[in-house]
MIMAR-758235 format. One line per 8 residues: number of its first residue (from 1); their letters; for each residue x, y, z of C-alpha. Coordinates in Angstrom, 3 decimals, padded with zeros to 6 digits. Layout:
NUM) a) X:Y:Z | ...
// end
This chain:
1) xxxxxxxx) 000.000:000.000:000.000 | 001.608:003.217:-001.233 | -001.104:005.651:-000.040 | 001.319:007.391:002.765 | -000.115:010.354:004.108 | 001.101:012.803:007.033 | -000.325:015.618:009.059 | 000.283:019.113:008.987
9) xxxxxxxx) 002.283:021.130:011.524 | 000.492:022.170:014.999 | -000.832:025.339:015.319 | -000.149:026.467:018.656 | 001.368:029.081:020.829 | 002.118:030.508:024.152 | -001.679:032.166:024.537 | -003.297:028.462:023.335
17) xxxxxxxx) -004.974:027.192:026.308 | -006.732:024.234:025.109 | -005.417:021.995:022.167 | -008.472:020.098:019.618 | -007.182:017.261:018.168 | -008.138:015.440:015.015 | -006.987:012.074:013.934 | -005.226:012.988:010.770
25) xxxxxxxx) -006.002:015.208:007.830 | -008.826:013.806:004.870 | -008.654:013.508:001.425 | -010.223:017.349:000.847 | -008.041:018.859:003.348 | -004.516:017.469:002.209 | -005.345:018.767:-001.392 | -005.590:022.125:-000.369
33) xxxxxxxx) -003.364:021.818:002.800 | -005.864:023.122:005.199 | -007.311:021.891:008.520 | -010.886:020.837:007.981 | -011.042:021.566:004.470 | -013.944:019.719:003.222 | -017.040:021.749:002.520 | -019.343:019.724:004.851
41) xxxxxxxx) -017.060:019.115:007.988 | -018.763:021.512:010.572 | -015.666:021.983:012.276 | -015.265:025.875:011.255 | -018.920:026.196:011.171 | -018.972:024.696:014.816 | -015.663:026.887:016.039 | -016.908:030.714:014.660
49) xxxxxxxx) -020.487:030.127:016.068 | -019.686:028.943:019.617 | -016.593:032.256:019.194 | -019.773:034.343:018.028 | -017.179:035.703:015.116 | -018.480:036.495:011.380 | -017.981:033.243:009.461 | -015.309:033.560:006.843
57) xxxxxxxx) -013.861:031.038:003.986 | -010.563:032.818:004.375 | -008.300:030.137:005.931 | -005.564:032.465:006.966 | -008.452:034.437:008.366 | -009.852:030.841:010.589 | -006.715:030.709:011.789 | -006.456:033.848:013.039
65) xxxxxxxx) -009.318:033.358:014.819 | -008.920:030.228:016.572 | -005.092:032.269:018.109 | -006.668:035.147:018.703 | -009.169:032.832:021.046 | -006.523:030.829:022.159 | -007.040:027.572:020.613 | -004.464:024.972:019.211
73) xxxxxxxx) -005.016:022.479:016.474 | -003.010:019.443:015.591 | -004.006:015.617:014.659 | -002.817:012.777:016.989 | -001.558:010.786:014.279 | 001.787:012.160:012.169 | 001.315:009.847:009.528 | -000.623:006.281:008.221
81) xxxxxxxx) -001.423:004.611:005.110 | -005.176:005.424:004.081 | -007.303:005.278:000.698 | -009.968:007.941:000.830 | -011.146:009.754:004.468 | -012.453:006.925:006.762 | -010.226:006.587:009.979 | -011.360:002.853:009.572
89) xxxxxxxx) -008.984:003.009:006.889 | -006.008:003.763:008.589 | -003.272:001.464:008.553 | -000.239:001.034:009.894 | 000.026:004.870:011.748 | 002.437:006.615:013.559 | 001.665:009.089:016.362 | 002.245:012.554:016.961
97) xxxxxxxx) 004.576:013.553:019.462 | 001.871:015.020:021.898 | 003.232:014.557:024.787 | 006.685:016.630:024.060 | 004.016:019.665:022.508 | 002.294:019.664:026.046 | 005.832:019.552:027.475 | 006.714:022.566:025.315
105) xxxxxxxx) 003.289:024.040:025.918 | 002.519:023.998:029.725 | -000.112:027.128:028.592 | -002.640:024.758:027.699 | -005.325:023.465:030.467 | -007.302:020.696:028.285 | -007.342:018.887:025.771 | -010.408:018.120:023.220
113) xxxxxxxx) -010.610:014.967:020.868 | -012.508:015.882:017.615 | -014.112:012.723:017.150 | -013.309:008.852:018.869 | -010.063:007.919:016.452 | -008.710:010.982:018.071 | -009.983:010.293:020.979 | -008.678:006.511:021.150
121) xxxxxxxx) -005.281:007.123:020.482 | -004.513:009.993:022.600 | -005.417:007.806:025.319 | -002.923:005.506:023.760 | -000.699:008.229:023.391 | -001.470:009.627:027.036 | -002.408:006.781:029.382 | -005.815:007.339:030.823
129) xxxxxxxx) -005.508:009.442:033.802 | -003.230:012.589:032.174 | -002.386:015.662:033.999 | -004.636:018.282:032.280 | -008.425:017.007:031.484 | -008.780:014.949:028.122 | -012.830:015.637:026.141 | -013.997:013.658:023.610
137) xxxxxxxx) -016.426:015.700:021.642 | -018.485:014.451:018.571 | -016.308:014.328:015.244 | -017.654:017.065:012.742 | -016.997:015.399:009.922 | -020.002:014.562:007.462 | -019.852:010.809:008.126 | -020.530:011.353:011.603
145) xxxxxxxx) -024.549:012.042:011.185 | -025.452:013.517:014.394 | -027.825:016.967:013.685 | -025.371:020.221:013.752 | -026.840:021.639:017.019 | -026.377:018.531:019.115 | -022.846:018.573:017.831 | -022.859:022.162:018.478
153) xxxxxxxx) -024.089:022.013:022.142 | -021.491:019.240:022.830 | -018.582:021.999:021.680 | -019.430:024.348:024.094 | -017.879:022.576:026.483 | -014.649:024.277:025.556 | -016.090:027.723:026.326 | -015.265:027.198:029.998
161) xx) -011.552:026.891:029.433 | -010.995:029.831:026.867
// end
């Protein structure tokens, strides 16, 4: 299987305070090298409503945002072998170095898992009982059919640590 894929850099700094983690970049979003880059992933949608900002297509602008708010982004997994988007199609992955980013970035107070592949392998990655609180919120990717404001209610949870 030659269908090697890796994720992008974090985006983090000193002001993050909590750190959402996906499991690794899809098909749409590796084409145009951009977190969350298919049209019908409500992760943006999800981000700028529960941030109350004016939604925007601009990616340089969604990442200003999510800084300016205090939110890191990364994927747990650096790189696997997958045709198409499922995470049931991952194969043979490597992780992330997470825990040497928290090391580097004692700023941030929790962590939230975009969906339960993330979720999974941070605790993998983690152990079960880490220092700073670990969420697993619903994934807001398409295949993952629960209604946008039930996914939306379940993201507020991150309010409380911005």
């Amino acid at each position: 299987m030659s269908d090697r894929i890796s994720s992008f850099p974090p985006i983090i700094d000193r002001s993050s305070r909590i750190l959402i983690l996906g499991s690794i970049p899809g098909v749409k979003s590796l084409e145009k090298q951009q977190y969350y880059a298919h049209p019908q992933n409500k992760f943006w949608k999800i981000i700028f409503e529960l941030l109350n900002e004016d939604f925007t297509d601009d990616y340089s602008k969604k990442i200003e945002v999510i800084k300016k708010h205090h939110i890191g982004l990364w994927d747990v997994i650096d790189s696997c072998e997958r045709k198409g988007s499922l995470d049931s199609e991952i194969r043979n992955e490597e992780a992330n170095r997470i825990e040497e980013l928290l090391e580097n970035h004692s700023n941030i107070k929790a962590i939230f898992c975009n969906g339960g592949k993330s979720f999974k392998n941070l605790q993998k990655i983690l152990g079960k009982n880490y220092k700073i609180p670990v969420f697993l919120l619903p994934s807001t990717s398409p295949l993952h059919t629960v209604f946008f404001e039930k996914k939306l209610e379940e993201w507020k949870k991150i309010k409380s640590y911005l």
